[in-house]
N, C-alpha and C positions, 0 to 999 in steps of 0.2 A: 609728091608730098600728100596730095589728094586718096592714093595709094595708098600708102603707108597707114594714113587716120582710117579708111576705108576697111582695113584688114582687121591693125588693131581691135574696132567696135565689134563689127563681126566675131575676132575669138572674147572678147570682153562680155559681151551680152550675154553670151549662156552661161557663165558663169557668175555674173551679176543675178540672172532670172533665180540661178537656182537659191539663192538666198530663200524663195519660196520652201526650197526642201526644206531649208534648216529652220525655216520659223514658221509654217504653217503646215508642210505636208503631216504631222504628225496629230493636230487638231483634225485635219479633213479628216483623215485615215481614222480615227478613233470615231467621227461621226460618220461615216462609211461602216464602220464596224457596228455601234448603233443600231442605224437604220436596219441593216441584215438580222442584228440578234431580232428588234421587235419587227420584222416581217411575217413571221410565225412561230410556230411551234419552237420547244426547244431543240436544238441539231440534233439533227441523226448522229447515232452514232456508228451507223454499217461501214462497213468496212470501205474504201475506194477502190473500184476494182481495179484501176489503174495508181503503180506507186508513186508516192510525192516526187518531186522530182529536188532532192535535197542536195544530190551533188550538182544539181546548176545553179539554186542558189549559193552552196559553198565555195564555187567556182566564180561565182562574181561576186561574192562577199571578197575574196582571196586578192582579185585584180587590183590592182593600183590607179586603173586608168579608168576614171569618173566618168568619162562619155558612155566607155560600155558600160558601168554601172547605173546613169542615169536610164541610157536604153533599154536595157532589162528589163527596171521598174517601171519604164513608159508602156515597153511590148507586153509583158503580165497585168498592166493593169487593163490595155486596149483588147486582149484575148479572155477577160475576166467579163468586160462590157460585150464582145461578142456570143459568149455561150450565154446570156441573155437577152439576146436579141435575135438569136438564129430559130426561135420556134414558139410553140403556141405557149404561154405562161396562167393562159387560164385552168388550167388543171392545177395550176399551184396555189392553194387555199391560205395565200397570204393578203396582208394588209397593203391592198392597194397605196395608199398615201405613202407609206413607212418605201415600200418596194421600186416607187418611182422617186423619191429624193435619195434613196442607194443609188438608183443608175445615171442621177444626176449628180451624187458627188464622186462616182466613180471617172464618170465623163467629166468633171472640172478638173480630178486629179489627171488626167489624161494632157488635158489640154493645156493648163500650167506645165508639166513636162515635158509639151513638144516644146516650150520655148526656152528649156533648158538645153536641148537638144541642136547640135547646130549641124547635124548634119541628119539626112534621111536614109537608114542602112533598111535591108529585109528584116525581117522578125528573125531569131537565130532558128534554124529550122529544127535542132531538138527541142525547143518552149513551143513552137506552133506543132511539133508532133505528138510532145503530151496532151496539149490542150485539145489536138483532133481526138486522139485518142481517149482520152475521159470522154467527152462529148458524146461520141459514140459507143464507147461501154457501157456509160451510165446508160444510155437510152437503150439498148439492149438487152441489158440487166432488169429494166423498167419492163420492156417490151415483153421477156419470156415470164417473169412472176407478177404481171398487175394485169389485171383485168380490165382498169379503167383508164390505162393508156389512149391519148389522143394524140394527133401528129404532133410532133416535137417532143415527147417527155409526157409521161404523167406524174403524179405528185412525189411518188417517189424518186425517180427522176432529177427531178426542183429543189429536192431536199437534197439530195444529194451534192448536187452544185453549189448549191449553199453554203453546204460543210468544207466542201475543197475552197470555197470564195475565203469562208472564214479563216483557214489554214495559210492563204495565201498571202492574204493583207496582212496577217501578225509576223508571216516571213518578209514582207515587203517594210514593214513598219522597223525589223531590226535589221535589215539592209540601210535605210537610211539611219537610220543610229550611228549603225560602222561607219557611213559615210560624212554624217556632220560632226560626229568625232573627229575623223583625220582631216577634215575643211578647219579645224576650229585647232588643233594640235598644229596645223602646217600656220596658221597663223597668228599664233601667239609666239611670240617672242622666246627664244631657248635662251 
């Protein structure tokens, strides 16, 4: 019996947690968005040299099964807080204050998600090979036309990451939409 209550809570709780999706992740995410606009200048608009990656989120918009979709949104948000943590940000001539509550509400959305999550899978390896590969384009791209390149990125760089950041979270923001729509349709009453 002890079993049985033991299993139940376990699949019960992350889908209890994610109630967070449906009633806050959309606030955080809008003040994540925020904090990025006033970090600095207005986005670039250069091109990425690496394309969006729109057939994975059409692909996990499309899936029926919430776990992968939570996971998605958890691994894009933890590879979003990575490419700003992998290198030097002081060549990026933004507002300190604005740019450290971004990577603190990035990191809360993060972590509210891992407790939606109830199990621990890899990152899907085409979202960890976009993300290398932007990562490294951009700094690239940075490295052959900026002069004032410093290890990790210069400003162009930054800016760039920004603009993919911002692109990401607005795809991320109507992922959860599709999703506490069919949480909110599966439990209403037909």
């Amino acid at each position: 019996m002890l079993f049985v209550f033991f299993v139940l809570c376990s699949a019960l709780t992350p889908a209890l947690c994610c109630d967070w999706l449906d009633q806050r992740f959309s606030h955080v995410n809008n003040k994540c968005l925020t904090h990025l606009k006033l970090m600095g200048d207005p986005l670039t608009e250069e091109e990425s040299p690496v394309p969006f990656p729109y057939d994975l989120y059409q692909s996990t918009r499309n899936t029926q099964v919430l776990e992968s979709q939570l996971l998605f949104i958890r691994d894009s948000l933890k590879l979003i807080s990575d490419l700003y943590h992998h290198g030097n940000r002081s060549s990026a001539a933004w507002n300190t204050n604005e740019e450290t509550n971004f990577l603190i509400t990035i990191d809360r959305q993060n972590e509210e998600l891992n407790k939606c999550v109830s199990i621990e899978k890899p990152v899907k390896v085409l979202l960890r090979k976009y993300y290398k590969r932007l990562e490294k384009s951009a700094l690239h791209r940075t490295v052959s036309t900026s002069p004032d390149v410093v290890l990790g990125g210069g400003t162009a760089y930054w800016e760039l990451i920004r603009m993919e950041t911002k692109r990401h979270l607005d795809q991320l923001e109507m992922l959860v939409s599709i999703i506490t729509s069919r949480r909110r349709s599966a439990a209403s009453p037909h």
